[in-house]
N, CA, C and O atoms as a Tripos MOL2 file, in Angstrom:
@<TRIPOS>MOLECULE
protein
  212   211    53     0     0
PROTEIN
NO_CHARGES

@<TRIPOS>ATOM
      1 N           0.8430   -1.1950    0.0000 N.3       1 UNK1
      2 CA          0.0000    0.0000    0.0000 C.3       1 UNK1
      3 C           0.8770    1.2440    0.0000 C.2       1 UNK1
      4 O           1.8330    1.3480    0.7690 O.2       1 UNK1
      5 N           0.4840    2.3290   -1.0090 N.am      2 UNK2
      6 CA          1.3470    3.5580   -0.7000 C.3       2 UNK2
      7 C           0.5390    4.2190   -0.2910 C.2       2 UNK2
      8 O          -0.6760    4.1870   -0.4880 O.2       2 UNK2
      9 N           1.6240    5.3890    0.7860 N.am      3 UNK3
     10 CA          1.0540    6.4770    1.3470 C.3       3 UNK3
     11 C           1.4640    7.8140    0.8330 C.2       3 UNK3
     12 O           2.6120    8.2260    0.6630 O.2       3 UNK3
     13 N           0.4270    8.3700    0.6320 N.am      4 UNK4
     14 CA          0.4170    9.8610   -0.0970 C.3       4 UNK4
     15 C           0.9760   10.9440    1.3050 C.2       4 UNK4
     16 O           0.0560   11.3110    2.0350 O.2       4 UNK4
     17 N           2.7780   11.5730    1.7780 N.am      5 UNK5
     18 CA          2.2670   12.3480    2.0810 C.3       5 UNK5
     19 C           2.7480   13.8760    2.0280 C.2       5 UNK5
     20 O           3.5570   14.2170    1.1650 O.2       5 UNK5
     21 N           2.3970   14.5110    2.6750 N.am      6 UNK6
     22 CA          3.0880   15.8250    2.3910 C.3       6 UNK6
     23 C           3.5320   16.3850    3.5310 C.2       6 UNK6
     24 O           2.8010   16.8080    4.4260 O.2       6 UNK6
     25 N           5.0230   16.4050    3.5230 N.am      7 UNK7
     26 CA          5.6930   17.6040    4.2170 C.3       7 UNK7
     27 C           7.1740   17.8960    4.2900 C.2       7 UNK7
     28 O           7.3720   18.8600    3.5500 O.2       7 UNK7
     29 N           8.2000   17.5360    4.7970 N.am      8 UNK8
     30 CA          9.2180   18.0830    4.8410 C.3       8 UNK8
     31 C          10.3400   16.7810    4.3800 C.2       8 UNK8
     32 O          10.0520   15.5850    4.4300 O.2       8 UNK8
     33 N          11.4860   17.2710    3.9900 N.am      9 UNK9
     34 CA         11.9840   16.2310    3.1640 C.3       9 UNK9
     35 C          13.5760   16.6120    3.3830 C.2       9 UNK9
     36 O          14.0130   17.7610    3.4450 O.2       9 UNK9
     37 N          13.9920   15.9560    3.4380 N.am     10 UNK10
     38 CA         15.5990   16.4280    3.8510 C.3      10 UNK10
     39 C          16.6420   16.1150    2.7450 C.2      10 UNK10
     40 O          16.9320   14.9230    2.6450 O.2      10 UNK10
     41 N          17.2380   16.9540    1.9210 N.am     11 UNK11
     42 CA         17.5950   16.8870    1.0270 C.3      11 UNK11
     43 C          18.7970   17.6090    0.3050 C.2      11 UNK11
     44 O          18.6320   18.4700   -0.5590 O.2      11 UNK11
     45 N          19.9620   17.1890    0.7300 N.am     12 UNK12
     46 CA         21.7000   17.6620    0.4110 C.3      12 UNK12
     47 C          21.6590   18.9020    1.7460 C.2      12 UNK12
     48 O          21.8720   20.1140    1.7390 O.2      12 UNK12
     49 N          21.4010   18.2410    2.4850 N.am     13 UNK13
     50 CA         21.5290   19.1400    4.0420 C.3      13 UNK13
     51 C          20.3180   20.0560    4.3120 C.2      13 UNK13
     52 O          20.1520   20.4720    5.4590 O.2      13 UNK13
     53 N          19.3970   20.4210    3.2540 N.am     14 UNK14
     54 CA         18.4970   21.3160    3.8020 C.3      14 UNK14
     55 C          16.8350   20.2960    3.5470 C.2      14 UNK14
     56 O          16.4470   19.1800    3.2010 O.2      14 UNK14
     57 N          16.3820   21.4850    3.9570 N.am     15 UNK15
     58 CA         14.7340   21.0050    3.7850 C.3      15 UNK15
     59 C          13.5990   21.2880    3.1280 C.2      15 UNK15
     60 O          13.0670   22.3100    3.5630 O.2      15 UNK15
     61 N          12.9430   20.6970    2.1170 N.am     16 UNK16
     62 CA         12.3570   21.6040    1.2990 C.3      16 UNK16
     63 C          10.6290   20.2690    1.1550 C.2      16 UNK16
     64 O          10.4710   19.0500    1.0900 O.2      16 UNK16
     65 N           9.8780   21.3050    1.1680 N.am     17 UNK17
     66 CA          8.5250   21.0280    1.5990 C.3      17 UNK17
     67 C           8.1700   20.1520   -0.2270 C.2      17 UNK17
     68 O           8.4210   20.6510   -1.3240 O.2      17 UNK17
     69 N           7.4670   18.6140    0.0920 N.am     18 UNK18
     70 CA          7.6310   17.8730   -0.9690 C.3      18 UNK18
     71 C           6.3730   16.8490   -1.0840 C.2      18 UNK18
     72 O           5.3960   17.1320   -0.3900 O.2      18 UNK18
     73 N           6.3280   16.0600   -1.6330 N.am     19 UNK19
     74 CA          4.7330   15.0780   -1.7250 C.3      19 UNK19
     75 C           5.9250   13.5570   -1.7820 C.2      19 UNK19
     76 O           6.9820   13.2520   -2.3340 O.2      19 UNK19
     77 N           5.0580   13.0310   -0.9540 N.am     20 UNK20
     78 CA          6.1940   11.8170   -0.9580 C.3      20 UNK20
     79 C           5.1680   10.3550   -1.1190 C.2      20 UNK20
     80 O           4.4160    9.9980   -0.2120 O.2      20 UNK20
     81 N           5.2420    9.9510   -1.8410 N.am     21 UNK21
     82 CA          4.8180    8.4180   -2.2220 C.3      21 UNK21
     83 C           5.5800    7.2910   -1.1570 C.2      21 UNK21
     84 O           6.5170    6.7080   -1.7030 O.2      21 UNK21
     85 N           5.3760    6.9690    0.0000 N.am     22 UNK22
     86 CA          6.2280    6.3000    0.6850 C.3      22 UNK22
     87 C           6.0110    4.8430    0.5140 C.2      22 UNK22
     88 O           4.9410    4.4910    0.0190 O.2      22 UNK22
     89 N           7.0320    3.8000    0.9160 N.am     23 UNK23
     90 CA          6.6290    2.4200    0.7220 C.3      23 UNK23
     91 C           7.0210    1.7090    2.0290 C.2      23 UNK23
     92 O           6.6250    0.6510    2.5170 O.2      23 UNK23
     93 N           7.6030    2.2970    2.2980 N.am     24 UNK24
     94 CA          8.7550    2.3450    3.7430 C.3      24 UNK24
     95 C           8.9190    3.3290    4.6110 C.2      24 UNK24
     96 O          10.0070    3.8990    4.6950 O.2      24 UNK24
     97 N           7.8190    3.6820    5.4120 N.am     25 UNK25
     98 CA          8.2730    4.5270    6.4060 C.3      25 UNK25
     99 C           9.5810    4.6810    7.4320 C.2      25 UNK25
    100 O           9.9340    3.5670    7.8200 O.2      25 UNK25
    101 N          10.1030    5.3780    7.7810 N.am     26 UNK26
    102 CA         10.1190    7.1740    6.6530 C.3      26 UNK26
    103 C          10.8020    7.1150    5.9470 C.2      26 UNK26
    104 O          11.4290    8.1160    5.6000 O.2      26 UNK26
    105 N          10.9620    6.1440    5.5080 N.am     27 UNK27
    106 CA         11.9020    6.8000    3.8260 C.3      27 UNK27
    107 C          10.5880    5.8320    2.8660 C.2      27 UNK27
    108 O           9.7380    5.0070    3.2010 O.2      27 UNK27
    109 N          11.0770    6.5960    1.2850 N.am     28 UNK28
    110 CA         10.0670    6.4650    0.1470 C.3      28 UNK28
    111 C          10.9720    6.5850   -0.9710 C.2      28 UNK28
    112 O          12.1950    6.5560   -1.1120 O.2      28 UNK28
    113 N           9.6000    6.7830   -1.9930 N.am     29 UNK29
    114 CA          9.9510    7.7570   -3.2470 C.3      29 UNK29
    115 C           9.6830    8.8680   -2.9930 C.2      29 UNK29
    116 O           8.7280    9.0340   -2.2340 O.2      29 UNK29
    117 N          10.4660   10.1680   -3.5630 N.am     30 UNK30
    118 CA         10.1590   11.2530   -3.7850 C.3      30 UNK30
    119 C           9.7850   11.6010   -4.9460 C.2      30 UNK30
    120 O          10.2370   11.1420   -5.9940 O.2      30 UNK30
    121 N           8.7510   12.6160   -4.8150 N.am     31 UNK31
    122 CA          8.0310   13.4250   -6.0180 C.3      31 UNK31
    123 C           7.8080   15.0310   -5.5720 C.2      31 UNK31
    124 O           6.8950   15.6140   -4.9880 O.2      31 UNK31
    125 N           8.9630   15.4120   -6.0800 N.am     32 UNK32
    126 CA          8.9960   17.0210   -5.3710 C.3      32 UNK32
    127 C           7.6680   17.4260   -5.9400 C.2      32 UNK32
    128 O           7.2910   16.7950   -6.9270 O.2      32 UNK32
    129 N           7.1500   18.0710   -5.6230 N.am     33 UNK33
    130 CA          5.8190   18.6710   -5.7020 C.3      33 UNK33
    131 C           6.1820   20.2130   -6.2540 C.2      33 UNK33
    132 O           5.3320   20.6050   -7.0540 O.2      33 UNK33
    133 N           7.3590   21.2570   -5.9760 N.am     34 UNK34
    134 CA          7.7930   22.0440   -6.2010 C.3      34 UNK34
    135 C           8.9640   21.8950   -7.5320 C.2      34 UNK34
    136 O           9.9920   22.4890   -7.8580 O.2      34 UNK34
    137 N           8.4350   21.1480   -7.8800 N.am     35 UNK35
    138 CA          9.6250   21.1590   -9.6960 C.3      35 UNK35
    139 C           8.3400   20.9800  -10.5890 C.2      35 UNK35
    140 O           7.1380   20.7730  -10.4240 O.2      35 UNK35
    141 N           9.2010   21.1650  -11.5910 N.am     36 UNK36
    142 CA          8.4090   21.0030  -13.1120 C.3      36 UNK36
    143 C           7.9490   19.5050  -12.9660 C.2      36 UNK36
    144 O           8.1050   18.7300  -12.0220 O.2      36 UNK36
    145 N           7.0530   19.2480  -14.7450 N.am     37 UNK37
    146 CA          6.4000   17.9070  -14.2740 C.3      37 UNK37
    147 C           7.1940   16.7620  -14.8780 C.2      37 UNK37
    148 O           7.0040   15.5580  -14.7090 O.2      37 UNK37
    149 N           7.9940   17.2810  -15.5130 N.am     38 UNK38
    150 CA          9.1840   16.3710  -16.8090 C.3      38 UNK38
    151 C          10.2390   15.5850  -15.1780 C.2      38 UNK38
    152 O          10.9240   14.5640  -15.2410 O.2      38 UNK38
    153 N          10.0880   16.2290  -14.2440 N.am     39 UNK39
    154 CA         11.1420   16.0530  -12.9420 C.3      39 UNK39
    155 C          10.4640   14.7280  -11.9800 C.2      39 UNK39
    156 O          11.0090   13.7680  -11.4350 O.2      39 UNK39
    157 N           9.2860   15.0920  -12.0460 N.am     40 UNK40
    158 CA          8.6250   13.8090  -11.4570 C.3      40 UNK40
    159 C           9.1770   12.5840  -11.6350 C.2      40 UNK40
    160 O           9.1540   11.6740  -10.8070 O.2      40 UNK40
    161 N           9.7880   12.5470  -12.9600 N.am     41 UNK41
    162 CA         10.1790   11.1410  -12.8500 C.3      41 UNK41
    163 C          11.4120   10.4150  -12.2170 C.2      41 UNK41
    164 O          11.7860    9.2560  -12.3990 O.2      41 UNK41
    165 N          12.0450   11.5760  -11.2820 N.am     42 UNK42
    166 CA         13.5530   11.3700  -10.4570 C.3      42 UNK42
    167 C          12.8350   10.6040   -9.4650 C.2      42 UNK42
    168 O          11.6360   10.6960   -9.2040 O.2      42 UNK42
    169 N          13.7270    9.8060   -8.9180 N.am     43 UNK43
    170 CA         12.9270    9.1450   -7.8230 C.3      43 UNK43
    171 C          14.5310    8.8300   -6.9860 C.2      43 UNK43
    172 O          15.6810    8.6100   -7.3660 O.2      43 UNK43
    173 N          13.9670    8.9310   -5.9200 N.am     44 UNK44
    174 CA         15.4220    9.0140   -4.5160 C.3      44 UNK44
    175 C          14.1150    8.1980   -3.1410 C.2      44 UNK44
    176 O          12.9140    7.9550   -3.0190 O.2      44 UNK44
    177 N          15.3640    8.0760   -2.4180 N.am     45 UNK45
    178 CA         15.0900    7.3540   -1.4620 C.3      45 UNK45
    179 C          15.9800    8.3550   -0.1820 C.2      45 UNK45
    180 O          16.8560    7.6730    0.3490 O.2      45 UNK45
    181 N          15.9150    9.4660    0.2430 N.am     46 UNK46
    182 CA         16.2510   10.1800    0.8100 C.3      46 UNK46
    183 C          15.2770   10.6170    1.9870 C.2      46 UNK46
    184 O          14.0700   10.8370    1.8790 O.2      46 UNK46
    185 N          16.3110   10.7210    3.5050 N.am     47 UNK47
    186 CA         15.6400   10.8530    4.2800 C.3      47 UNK47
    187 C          14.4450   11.6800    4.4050 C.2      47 UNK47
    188 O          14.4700   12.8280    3.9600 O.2      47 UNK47
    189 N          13.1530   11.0980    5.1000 N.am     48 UNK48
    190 CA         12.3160   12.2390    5.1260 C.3      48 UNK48
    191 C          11.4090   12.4910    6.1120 C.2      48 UNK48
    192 O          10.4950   11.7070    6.3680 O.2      48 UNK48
    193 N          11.6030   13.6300    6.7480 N.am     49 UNK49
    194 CA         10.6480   13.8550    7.8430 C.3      49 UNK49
    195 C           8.9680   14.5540    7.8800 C.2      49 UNK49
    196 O           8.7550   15.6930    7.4650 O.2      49 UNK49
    197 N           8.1690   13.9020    8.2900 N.am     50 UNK50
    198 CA          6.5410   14.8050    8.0360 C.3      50 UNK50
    199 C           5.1610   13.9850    9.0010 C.2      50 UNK50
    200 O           5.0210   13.3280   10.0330 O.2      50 UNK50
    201 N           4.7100   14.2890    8.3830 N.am     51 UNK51
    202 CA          3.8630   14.0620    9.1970 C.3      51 UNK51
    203 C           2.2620   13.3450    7.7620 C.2      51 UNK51
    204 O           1.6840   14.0140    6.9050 O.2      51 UNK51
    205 N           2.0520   11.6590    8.1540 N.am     52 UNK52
    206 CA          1.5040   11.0910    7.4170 C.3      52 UNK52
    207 C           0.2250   11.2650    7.2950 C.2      52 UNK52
    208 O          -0.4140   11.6720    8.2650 O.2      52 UNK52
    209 N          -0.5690   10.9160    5.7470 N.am     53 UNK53
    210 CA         -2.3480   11.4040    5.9630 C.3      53 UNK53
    211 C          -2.9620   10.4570    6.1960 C.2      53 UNK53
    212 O          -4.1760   10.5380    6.3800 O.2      53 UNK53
@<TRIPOS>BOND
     1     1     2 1
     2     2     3 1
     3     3     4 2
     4     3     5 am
     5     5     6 1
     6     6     7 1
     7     7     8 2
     8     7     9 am
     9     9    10 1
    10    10    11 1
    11    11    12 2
    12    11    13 am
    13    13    14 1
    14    14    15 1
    15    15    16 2
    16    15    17 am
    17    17    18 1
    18    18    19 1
    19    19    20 2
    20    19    21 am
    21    21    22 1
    22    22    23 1
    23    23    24 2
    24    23    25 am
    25    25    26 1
    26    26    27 1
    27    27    28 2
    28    27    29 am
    29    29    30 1
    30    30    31 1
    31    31    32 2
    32    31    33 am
    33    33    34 1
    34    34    35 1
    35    35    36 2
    36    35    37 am
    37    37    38 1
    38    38    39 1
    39    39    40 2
    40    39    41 am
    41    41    42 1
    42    42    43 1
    43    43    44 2
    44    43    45 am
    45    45    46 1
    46    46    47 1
    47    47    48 2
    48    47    49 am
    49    49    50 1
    50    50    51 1
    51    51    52 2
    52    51    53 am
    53    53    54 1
    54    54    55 1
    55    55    56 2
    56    55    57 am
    57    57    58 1
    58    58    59 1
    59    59    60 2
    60    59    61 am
    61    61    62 1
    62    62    63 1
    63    63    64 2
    64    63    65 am
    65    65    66 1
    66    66    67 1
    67    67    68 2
    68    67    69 am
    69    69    70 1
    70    70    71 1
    71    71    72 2
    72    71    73 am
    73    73    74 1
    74    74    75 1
    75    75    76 2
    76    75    77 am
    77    77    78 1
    78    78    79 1
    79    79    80 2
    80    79    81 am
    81    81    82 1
    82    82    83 1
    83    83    84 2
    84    83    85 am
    85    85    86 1
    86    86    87 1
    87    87    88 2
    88    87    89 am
    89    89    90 1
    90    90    91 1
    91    91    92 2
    92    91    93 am
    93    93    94 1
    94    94    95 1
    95    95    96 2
    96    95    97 am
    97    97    98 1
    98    98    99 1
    99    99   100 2
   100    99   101 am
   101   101   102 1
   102   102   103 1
   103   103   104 2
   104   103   105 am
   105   105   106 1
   106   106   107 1
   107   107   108 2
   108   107   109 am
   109   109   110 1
   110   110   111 1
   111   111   112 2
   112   111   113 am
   113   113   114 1
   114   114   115 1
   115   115   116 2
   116   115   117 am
   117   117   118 1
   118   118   119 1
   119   119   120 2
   120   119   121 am
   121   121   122 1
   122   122   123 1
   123   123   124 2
   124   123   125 am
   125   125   126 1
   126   126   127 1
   127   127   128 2
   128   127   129 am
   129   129   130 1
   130   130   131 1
   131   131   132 2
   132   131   133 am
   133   133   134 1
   134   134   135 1
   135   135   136 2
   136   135   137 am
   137   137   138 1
   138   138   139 1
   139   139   140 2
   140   139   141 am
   141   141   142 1
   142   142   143 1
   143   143   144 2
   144   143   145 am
   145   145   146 1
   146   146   147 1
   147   147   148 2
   148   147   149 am
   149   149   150 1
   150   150   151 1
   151   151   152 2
   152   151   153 am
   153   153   154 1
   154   154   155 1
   155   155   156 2
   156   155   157 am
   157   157   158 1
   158   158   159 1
   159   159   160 2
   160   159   161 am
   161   161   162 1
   162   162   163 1
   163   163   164 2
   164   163   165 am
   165   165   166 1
   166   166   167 1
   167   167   168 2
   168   167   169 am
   169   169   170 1
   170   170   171 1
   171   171   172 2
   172   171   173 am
   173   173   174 1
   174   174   175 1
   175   175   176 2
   176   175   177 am
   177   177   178 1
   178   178   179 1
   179   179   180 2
   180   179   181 am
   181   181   182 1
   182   182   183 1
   183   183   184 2
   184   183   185 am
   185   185   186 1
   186   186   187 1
   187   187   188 2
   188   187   189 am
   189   189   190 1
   190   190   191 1
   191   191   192 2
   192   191   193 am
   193   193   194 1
   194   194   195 1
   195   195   196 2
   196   195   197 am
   197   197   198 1
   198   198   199 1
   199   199   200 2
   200   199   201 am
   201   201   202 1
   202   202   203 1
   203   203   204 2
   204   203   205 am
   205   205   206 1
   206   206   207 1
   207   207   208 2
   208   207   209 am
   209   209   210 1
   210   210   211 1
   211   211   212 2
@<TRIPOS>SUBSTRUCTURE
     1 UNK1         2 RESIDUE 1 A UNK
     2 UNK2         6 RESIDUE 1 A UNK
     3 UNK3        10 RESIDUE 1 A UNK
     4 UNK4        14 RESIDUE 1 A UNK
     5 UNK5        18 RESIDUE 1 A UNK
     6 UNK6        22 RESIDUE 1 A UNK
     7 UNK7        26 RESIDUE 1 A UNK
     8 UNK8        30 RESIDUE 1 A UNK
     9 UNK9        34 RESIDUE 1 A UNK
    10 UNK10       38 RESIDUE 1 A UNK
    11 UNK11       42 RESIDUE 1 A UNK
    12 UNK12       46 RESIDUE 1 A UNK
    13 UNK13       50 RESIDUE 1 A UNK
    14 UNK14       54 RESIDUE 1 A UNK
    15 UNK15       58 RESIDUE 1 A UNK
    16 UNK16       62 RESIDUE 1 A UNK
    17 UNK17       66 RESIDUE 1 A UNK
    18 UNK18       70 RESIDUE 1 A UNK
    19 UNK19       74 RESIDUE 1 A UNK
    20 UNK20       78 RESIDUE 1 A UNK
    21 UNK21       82 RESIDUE 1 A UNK
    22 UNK22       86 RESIDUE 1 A UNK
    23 UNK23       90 RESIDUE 1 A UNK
    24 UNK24       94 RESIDUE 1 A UNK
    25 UNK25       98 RESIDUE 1 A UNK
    26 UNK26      102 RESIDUE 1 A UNK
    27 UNK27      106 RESIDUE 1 A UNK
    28 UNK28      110 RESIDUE 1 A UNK
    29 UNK29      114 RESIDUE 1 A UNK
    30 UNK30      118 RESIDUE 1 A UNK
    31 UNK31      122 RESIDUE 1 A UNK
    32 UNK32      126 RESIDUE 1 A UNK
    33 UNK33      130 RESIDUE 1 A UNK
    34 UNK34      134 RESIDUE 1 A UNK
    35 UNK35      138 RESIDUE 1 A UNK
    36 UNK36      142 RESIDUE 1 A UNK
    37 UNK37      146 RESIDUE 1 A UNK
    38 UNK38      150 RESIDUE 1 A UNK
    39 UNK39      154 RESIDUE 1 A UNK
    40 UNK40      158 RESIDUE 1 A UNK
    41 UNK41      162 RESIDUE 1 A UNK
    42 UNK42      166 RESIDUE 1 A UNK
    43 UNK43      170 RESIDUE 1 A UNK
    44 UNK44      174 RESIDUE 1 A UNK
    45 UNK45      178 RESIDUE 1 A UNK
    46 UNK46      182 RESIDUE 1 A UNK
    47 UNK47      186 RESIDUE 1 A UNK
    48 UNK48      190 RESIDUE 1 A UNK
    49 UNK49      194 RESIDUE 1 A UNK
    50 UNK50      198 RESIDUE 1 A UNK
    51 UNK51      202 RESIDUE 1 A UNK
    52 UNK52      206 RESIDUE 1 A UNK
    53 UNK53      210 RESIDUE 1 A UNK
């Protein structure tokens, strides 16, 4: 089951607010929510902190 969620994402030392497809709490896929849509298709497994829906 994936979880849709949104919030903070830790990423080359800083933090930037993101939509995360998780499979594995807390770490996932990422889908920055703040990039273009051609970018969606990067996918990382980078730490991430938030709060789940």
């Amino acid at each position: 089951m994936i979880v849709k969620v949104i919030g903070w994402e830790i990423y080359n030392g800083a933090a930037h607010v993101c939509q995360v497809y998780s499979f594995t709490p807390p770490y996932g896929v990422i889908y920055y929510a703040h990039s273009s849509d051609d970018f969606l298709n990067y996918l990382s497994t980078h730490f991430f902190v938030g709060q789940y829906d």
